[in-house]
C-alpha positions in Angstrom: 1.0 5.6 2.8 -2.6 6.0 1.7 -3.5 2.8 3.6 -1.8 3.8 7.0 -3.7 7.6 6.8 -7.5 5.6 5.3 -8.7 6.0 8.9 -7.3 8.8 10.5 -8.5 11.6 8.4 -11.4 12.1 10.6 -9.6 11.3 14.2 -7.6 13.4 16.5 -4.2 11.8 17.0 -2.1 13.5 19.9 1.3 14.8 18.5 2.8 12.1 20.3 1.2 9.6 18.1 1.9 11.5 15.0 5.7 12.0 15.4 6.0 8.1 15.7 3.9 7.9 12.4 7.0 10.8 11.2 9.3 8.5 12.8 8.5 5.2 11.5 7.9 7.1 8.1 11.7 8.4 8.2 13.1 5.1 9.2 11.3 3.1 6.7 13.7 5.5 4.3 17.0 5.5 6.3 16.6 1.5 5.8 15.8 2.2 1.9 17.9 4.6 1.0 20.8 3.3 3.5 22.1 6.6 4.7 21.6 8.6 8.1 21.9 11.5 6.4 18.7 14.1 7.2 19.0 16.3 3.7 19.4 13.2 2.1 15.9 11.6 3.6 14.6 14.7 3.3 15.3 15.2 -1.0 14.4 11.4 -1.3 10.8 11.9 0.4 10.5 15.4 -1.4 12.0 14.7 -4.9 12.0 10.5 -5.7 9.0 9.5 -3.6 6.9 12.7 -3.5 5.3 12.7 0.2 5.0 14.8 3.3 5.5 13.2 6.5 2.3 12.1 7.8 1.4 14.7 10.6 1.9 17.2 7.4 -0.9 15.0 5.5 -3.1 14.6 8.4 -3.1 18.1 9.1 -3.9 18.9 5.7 -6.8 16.3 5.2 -8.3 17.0 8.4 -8.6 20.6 7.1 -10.0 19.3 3.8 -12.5 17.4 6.0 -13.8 20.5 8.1 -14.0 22.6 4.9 -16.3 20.0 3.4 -18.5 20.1 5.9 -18.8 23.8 6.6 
């Protein structure tokens, strides 16, 4: 994950662009886990792998970002 979000911290993605990061993110785990199952993606990312999707991390590092510099 760290790789995919290196050079975005600083950009502006539009929300359409980060929902298919979400998406692709919550496939990747459907595949893994093998279930369609939303709660059960949704403990497996929160509990086992411990991430956020990644407009959640974006939002959060571009934040980080402006406070840095202010």
């Amino acid at each position: 994950m760290p790789n995919l979000l290196y050079f975005v911290d600083v950009s502006s993605l539009s929300k359409r662009n980060t929902q298919s990061l979400d998406f692709t993110v919550n496939r990747v785990l459907i595949k893994l886990f093998k279930t369609s199952n939303k709660d059960i993606i949704n403990d497996c990312k929160d509990i086992i792998i411990d991430t956020k999707l990644p407009s959640v991390q974006l939002s959060q590092r571009f934040d980080d970002y402006i406070a840095k510099w202010l």
